[in-house]
C-alpha positions in Angstrom: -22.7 1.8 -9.9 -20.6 -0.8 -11.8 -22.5 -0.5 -14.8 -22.7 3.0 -14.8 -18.9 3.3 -14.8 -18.9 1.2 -17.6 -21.2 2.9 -19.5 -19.0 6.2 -18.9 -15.4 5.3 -19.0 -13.6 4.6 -23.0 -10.5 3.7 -21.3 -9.7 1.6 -18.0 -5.9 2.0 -17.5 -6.4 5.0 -15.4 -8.1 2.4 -13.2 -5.8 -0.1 -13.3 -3.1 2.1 -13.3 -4.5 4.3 -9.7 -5.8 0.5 -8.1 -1.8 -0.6 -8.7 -0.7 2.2 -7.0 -2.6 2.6 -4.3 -3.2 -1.4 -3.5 -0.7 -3.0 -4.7 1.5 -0.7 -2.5 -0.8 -1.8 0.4 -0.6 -5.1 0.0 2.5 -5.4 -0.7 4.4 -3.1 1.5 1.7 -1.6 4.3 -0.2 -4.3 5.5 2.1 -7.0 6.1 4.1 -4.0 8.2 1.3 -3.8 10.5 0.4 -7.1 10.8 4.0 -8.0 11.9 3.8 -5.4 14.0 0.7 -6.5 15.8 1.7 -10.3 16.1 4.9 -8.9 18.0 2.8 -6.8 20.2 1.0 -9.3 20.6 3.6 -11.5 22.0 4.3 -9.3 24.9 7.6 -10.4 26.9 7.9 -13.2 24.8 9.3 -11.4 21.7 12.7 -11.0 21.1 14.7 -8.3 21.6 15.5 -8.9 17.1 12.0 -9.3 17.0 11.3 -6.0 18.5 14.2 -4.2 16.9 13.0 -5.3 13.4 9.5 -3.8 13.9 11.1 -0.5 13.1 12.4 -2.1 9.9 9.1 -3.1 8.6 7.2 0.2 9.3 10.3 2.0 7.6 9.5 -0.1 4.8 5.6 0.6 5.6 7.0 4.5 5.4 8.7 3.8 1.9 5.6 2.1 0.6 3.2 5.4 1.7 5.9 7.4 -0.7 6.0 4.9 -3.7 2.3 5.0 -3.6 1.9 8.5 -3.5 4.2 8.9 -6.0 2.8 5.8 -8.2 -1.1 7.6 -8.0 0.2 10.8 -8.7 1.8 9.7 -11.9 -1.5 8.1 -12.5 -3.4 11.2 -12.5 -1.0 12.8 -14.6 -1.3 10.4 -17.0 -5.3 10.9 -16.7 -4.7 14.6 -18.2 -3.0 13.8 -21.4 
């Protein structure tokens, strides 16, 4: 499958460019949400009431890294067109 791609694609930015958007915004912003998440679920009674109050924080940034994602993949697409 690898090879193949090779063999067909003159130009990898558009990978590079739609891998960035989509993991890099994962790893960055969406999976360490989650994981904090879990760890204070995790926790039960034993978590703060901060603890449990900042949860919200980290999936709003969770929330903002879905958008910059989105918007980074759609730019990558467009930029496939030209």
């Amino acid at each position: 499958l690898v090879t193949l791609a090779a063999m067909n694609l003159k130009d990898l930015s558009f990978v590079m460019s739609f891998g960035g958007a989509t993991l890099g915004n994962a790893l960055i912003y969406i999976l360490p949400a989650l994981m904090f998440k879990k760890a204070v679920k995790d926790m039960g009674n034993n978590a703060t009431p901060s603890l449990k109050s900042e949860v919200n924080f980290a999936m709003f940034s969770a929330t903002l890294g879905v958008g910059m994602g989105i918007i980074g993949s759609t730019m990558a697409l467009k930029g496939l067109k030209d």
